[in-house]
C-alpha positions as CSV (number, residue, x, y, z in Angstrom):
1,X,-16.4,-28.7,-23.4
2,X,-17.7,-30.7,-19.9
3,X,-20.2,-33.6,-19.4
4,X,-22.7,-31.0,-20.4
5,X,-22.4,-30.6,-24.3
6,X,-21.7,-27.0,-26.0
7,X,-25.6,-27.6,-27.6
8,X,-26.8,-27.5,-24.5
9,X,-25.1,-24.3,-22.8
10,X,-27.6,-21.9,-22.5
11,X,-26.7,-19.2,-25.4
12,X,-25.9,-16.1,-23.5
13,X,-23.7,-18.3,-20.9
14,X,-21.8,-19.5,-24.1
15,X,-21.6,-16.0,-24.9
16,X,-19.5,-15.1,-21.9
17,X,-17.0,-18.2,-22.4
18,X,-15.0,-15.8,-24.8
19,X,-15.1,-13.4,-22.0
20,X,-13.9,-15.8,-19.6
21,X,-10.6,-16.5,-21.5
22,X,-10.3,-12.6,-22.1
23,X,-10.0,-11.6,-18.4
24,X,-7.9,-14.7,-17.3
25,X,-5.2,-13.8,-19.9
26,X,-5.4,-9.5,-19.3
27,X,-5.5,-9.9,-15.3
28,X,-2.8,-12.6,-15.3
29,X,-2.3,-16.0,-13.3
30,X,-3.3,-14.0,-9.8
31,X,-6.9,-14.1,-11.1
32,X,-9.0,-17.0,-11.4
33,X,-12.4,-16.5,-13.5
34,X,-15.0,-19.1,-13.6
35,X,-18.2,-19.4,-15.5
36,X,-21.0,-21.5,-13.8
37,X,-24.1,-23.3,-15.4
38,X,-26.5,-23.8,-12.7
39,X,-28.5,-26.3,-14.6
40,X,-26.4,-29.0,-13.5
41,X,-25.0,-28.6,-9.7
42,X,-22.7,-31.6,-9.9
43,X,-20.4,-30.0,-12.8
44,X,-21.7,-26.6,-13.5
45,X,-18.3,-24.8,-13.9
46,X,-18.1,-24.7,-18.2
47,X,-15.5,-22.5,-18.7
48,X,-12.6,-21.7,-16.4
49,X,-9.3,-19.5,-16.5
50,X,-6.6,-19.8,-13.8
51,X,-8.4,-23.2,-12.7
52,X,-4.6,-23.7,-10.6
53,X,-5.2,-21.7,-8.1
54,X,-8.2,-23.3,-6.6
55,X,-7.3,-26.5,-8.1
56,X,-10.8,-27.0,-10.5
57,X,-11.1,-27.4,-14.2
58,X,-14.3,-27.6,-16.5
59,X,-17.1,-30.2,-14.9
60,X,-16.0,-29.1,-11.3
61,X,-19.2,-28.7,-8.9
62,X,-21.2,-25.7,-7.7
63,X,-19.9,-24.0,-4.1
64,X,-21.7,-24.1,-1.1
65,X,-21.6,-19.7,-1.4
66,X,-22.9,-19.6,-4.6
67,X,-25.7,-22.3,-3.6
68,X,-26.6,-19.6,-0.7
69,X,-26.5,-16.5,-2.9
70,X,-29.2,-18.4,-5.2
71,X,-31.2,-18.6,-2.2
72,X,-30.6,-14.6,-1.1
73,X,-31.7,-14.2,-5.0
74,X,-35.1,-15.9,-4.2
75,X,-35.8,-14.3,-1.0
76,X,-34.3,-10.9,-1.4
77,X,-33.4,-10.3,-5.4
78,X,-29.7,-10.1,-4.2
79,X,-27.8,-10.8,-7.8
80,X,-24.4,-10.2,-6.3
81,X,-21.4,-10.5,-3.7
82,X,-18.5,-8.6,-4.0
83,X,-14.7,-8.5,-2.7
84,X,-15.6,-10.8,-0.1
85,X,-13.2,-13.4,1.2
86,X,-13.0,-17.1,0.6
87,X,-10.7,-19.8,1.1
88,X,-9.0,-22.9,-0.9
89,X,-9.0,-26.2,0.2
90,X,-5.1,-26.0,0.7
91,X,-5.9,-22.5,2.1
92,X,-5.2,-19.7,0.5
93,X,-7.0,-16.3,1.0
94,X,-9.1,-15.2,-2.2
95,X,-10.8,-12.1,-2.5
96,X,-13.9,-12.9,-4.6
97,X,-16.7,-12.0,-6.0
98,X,-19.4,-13.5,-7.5
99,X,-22.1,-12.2,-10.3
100,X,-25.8,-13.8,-11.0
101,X,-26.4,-14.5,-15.0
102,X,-30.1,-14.0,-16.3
103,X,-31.8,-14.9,-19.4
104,X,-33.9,-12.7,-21.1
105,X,-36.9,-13.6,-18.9
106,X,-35.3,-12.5,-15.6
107,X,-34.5,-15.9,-14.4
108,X,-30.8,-17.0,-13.3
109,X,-28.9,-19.5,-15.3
110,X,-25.4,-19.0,-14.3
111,X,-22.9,-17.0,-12.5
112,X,-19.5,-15.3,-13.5
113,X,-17.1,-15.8,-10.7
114,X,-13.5,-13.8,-10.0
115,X,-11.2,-15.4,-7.2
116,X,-7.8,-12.8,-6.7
117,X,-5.2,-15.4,-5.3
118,X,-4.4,-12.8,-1.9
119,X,-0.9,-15.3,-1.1
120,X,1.5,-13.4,-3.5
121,X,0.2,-9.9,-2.4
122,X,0.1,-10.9,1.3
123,X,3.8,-11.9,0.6
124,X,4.8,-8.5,-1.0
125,X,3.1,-6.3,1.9
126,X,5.1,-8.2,4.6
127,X,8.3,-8.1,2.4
128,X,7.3,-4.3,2.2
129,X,6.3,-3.5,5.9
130,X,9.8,-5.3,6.4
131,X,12.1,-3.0,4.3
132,X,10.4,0.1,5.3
133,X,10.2,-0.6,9.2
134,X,12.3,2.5,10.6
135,X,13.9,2.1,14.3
136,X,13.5,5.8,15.3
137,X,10.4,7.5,13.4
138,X,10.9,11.0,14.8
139,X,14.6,10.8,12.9
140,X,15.4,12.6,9.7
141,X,18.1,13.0,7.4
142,X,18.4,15.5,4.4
143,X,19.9,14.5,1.5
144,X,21.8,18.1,0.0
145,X,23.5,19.5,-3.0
146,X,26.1,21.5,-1.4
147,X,27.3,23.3,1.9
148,X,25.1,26.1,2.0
149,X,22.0,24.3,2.4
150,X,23.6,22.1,5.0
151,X,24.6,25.4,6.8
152,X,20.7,26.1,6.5
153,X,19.0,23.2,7.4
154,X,21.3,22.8,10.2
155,X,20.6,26.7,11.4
156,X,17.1,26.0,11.3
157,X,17.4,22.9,13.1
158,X,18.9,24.8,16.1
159,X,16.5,28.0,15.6
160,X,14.1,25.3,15.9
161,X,15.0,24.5,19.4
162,X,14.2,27.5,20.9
163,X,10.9,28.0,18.4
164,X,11.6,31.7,17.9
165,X,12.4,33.7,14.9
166,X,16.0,35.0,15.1
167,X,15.0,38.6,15.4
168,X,13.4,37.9,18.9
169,X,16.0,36.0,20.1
170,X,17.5,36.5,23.8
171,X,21.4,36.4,24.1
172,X,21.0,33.4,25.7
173,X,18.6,31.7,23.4
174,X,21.4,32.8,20.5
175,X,23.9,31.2,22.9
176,X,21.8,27.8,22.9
177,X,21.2,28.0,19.6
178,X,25.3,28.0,18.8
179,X,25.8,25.7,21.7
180,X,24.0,22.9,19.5
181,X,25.2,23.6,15.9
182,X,29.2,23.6,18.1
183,X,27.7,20.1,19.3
184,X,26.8,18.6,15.8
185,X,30.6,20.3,14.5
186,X,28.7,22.9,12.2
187,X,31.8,25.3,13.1
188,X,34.0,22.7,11.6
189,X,32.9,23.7,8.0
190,X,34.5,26.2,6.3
191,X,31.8,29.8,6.1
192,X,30.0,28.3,9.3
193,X,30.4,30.9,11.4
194,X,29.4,34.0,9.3
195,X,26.1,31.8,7.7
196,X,25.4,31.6,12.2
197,X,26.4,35.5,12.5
198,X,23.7,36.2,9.2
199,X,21.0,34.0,10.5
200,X,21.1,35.5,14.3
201,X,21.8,38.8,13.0
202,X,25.1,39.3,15.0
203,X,28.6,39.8,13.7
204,X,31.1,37.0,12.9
205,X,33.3,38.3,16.3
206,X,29.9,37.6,18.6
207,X,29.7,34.3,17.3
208,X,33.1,33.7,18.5
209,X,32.9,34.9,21.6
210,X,29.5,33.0,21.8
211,X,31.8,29.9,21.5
212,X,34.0,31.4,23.9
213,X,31.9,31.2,26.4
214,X,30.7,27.9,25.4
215,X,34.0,26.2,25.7
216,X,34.8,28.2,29.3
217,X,31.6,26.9,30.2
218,X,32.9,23.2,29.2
219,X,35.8,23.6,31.4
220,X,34.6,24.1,34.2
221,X,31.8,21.4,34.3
């Protein structure tokens, strides 16, 4: 067992070596869980899951934070710390969090101690940030099943310009409005122009002549 024999281990620390091995193997090699005996500083850790990510094994020594939370337990009753972060001797991040053990008279005998190793999620969420960093944010593109709801989305893209509903609409604002789908070659799909003549609530001819004045306009820039 360690340097201290299994007689010795206080019975309800012994009790949670069984749970020590149960959360190492469910949470998986991220998660390092130690059991502490505080009867012995110098090699207090007696059962230990995951001990490769902060490099211990049975018989390793106290820590300096658990040392001070012992004293916050004296002065102020505090019996635990949670998700706060520590760091290896090689340095990686851990989130931790450490829990006080009692005995049935109140008095503390050992800790229970969980250390997530942060290097492999810290890895993932920069990978992540990288694939979904976008050069224009304000961009979007639809993704659609057929032509009519490209007609639509793109009619409501240029309604959108003027921020009117169509039944409101000035000639000019209708004009505008065909001036930007002729831009982005809506007309250049088949049924474009009467899906524009429905939406504006003119006729198939006006459109036309819309673009008429559209392309004259062009000309003479």
């Amino acid at each position: 067992m360690s340097e201290k024999s299994e007689k010795q281990i206080h019975p309800i620390l012994k009790s949670y070596i069984p749970i020590v091995k149960g959360l190492g193997r469910t949470l998986g090699k991220h998660y390092e869980i130690v059991l502490h005996d505080i009867s012995q500083s110098e090699s207090s850790v007696i059962a230990i899951e995951n001990g490769h990510i902060t490099k211990r094994k049975v018989g390793s020594p106290v820590t300096d934070f658990l040392l001070e939370l012992l004293s916050l337990n004296k002065e102020n009753g505090k019996d635990m710390a949670l998700n706060y972060i520590s760091k290896t001797k090689d340095g990686k991040r851990l989130k931790s969090s450490t829990i006080l053990i009692k005995d049935e008279n109140g008095k503390v005998i050992g800790c229970l101690c969980i250390n997530l190793d942060l290097t492999a999620i810290e890895v993932s969420k920069k990978f992540l940030d990288e694939i979904s960093k976008v050069e224009h944010e304000n961009s979007t593109e639809s993704f659609l099943e057929d032509v009519e709801d490209f007609l639509e989305v793109m009619i409501h893209k240029g309604l959108s310009i003027v921020d009117k509903p169509a039944n409101l609409l000035t000639k000019d604002e209708k004009i505008k409005i065909v001036e930007y789908l002729k831009n982005k070659h809506v007309f250049n799909i088949k049924g474009a122009v009467d899906a524009v003549a429905k939406e504006l609530n003119v006729s198939r001819y006006t459109v036309y002549n819309y673009i008429d004045e559209i392309n004259s306009k062009d000309i003479y820039k």
